[in-house]
N, C-alpha and C positions, 0 to 999 in steps of 0.2 A: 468794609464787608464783614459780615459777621461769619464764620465761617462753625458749623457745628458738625463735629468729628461722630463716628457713628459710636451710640450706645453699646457699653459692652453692659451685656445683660446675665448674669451668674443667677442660675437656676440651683437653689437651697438644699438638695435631699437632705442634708444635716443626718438627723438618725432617725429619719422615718423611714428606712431599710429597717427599721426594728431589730437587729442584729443579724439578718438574713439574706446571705448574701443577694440570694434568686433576686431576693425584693428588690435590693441594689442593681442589677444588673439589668431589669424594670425601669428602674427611675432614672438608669441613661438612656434606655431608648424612650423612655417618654422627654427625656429634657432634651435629644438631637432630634428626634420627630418634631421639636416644637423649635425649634432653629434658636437656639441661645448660644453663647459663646462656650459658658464653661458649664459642668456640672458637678457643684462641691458639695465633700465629705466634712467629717469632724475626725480627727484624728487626737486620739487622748488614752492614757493611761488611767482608768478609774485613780488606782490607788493614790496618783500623782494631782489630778487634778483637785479632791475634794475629799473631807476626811470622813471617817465611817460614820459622823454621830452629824453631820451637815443633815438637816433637812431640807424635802422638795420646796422649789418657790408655788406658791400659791397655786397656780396656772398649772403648771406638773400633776400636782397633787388633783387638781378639777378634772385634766384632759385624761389621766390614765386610771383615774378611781382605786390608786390603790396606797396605802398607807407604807410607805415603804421609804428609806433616805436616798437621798442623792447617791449615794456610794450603790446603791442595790440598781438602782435603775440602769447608771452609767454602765454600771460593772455588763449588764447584757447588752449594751449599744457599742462597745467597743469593735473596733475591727482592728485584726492583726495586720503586721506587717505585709504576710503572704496575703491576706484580703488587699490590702494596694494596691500590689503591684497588678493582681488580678484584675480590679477597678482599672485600674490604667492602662493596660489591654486590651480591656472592651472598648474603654475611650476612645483607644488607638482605630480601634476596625470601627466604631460609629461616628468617627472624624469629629469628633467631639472632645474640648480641653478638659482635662481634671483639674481642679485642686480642692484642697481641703483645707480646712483653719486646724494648726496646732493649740491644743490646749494646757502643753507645759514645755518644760526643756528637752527632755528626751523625745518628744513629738517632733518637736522642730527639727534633729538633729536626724529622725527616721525620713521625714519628709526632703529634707536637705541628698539624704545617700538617693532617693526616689528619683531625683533630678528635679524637684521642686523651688522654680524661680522667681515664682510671684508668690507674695505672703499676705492672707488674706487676716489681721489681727482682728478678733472678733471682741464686742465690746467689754466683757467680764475680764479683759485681758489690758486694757488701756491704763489701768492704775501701777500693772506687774513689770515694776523698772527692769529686773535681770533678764525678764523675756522681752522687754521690748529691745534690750539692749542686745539681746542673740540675736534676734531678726537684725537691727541696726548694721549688725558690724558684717553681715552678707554684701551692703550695698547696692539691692536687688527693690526690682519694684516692690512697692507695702500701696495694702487696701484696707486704711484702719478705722473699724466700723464703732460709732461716740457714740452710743446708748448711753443713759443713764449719766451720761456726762456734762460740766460744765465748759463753759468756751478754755476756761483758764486750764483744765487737766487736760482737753484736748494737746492744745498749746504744748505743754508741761510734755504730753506723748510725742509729739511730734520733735521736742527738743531731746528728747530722749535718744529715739530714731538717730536726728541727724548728727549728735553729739558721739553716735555709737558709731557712726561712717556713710550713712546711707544720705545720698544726695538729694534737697527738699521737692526739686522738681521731678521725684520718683514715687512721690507720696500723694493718695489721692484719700482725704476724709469722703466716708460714709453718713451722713446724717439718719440717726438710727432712732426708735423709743423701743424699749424693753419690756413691750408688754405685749401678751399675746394671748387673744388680740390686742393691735394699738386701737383705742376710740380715736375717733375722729377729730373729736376736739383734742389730743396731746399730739397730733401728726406734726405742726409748725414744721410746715415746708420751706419757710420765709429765714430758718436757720442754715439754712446752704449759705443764702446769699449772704449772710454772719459770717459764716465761717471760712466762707472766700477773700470776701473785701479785707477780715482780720488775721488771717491763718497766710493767706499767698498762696493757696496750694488748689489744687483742681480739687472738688467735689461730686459726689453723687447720693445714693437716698438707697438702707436697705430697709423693705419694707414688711411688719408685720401687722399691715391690718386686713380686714377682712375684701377679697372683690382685689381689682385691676386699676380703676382708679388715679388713686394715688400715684404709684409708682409712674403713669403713663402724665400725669402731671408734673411730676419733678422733671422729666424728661423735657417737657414744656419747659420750664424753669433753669435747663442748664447744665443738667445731672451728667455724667458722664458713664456714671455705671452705674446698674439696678442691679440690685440681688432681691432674691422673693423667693421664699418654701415652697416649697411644690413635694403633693404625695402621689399617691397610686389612686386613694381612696380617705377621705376626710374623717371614716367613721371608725378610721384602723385604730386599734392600740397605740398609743403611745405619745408623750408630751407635746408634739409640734403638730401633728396632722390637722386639728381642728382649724388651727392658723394659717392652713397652707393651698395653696391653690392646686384644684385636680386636674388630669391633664390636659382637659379642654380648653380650660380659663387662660392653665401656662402660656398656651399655642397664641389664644386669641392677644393676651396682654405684649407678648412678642410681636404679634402683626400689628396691634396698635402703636407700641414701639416706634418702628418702622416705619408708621404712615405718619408718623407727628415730627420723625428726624425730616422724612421729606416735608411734610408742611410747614418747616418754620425754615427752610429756603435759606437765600442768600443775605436775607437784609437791605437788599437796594428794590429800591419803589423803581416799580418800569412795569409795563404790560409783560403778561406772561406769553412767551408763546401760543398758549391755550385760548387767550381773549384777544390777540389780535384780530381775529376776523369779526369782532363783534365790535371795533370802535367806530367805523362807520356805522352801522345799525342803530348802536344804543347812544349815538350823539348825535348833534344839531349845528346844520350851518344857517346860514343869513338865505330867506328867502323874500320873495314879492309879498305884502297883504293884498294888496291890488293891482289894476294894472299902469301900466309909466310910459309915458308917452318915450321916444326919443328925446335929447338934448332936455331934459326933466333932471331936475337939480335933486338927488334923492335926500329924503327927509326923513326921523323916524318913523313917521305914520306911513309910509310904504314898506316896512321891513315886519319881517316875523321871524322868529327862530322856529322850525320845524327840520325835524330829520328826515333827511339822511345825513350825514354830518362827513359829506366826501366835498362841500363844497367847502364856502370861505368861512371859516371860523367865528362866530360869535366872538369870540375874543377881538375879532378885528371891525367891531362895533360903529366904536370912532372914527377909527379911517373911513369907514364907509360913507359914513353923513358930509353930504354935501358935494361926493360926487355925482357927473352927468354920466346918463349910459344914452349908449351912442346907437342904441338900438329898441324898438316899440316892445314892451316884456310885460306880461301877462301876471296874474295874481298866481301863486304857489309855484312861480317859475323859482329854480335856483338861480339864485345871484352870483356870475362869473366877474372874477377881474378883465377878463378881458371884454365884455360889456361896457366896462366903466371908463371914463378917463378926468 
């Protein structure tokens, strides 16, 4: 039996709160409005994360038009400590999970005092040996998302992890591309199934392309958690929102979710409860072409297959040739066993 455990699905704010808290407090009621598991933040120190003279990636530079470094942009998407714990608060009264991806060591270690148990390593982070190795030595579930990654640095992260204490069957890869938006043609969904059969560890798919989609495919395919951006509004300021799904899409790609965990079932071929009452109807037993006398030795040229299919099975074809029925039976009569001997 194939057994598929239910999608935990991580709805993205990232830093499309734009460093605003309200906006923040926004993007949990639209991710528990729309019934996802968690709803994650970014937690990072500008100074720590990137240095003053790093430039934006491409896509930054395109989504927020403004000519500025990495260290300038970060520096106003930051949230404080006290923004957390406020975050996880709201969480608390919208019965909805927090978490958020740390971006250096002191992140980790603020996230850690939070009560932060699950660690979501986001991919700019998978090469950073002392940070994978502080998550490691927690022990704690890890969600480590492989953008930009090959099979062998995956590998490479994940030895890291478990070399640091964290046990393999705690570790689930994300199959991710780093581009925002991902085109279509870099998606290769068909890398889960890579990174399962070679890795040993459960997978799932974080997705930045544009639309629903995708993610509701990998889910097809096995995924066992989606994450996906989500904004307020796509046309707001700031690097990720073009990327990210508004809150209609969030809702609807959730209930898609959910109808494809239910349609890919149990794996054993049987009628479903549902079509039970249709196997009579929609099949065919053994009936008269014409009519048979009594003590009449039946031959094919007296049989026909027509429905209803409540009587003697087509399948039982051959048995049938050659018996006598013991009674005068008309064309389109159903053919009984007990007719026959």
């Amino acid at each position: 039996m194939i057994e598929k455990k239910k999608t935990i699905i991580i709805a993205e704010a990232g830093v499309n709160h734009n460093g605003d808290l309200n906006l923040a407090f926004q993007l949990i009621d639209v991710a528990a409005k729309a019934g996802v598991d968690y709803v994650k933040f970014q937690t990072f120190k500008a100074e720590k994360l990137v240095s003053t003279k790093a430039k934006q990636a491409a896509y930054q530079t395109r989504n927020t038009g403004k000519e500025e470094s990495q260290y300038e942009m970060l520096k106003r998407l930051e949230l404080s400590p006290s923004d957390h714990y406020r975050l996880i608060d709201y969480c608390n009264v919208k019965e909805i999970r927090f978490l958020s991806s740390a971006f250096d060591i002191e992140s980790i270690d603020e996230l850690k005092k939070m009560g932060i148990n699950l660690w979501k390593v986001p991919s700019g982070e998978i090469t950073n040996l002392p940070y994978l190795q502080k998550i490691g030595s927690f022990n704690e579930t890890v969600v480590l998302s492989t953008g930009m990654s090959t099979l062998h640095e995956v590998e490479m992260a994940i030895h890291a992890l478990v070399n640091a204490g964290t046990e393999k069957s705690k570790i689930t890869v994300l199959h991710c591309n780093t581009e925002y938006p991902t085109p279509m043609s870099d998606v290769n969904l068909n890398v889960m199934h890579t990174m399962q059969s070679h890795l040993g560890v459960s997978v799932g798919y974080s997705d930045h392309t544009l639309g629903i989609e995708v993610p509701i495919a990998a889910v097809a395919m096995g995924a066992s958690i989606i994450e996906k951006h989500f904004t307020l509004d796509k046309n707001m300021d700031g690097p990720d929102h073009r990327a990210s799904l508004e809150p209609g899409d969030l809702k609807k790609m959730v209930e898609s979710i959910r109808n494809i965990e239910k349609a890919l079932g149990s794996g054993i071929k049987e009628p479903s409860q549902s079509e039970l009452k249709n196997i009579d109807i929609a099949r065919k037993s053994i009936h008269l072409a014409k009519n048979i006398k009594k003590g009449t030795a039946i031959d094919a040229t007296y049989l026909e297959m027509k429905r209803p299919g409540n009587g003697i099975s087509p399948m039982e074809f051959e048995n049938v040739i050659g018996k006598v029925v013991t009674k005068d039976l008309r064309k389109d009569d159903q053919l009984k066993w007990e007719d026959l001997q």
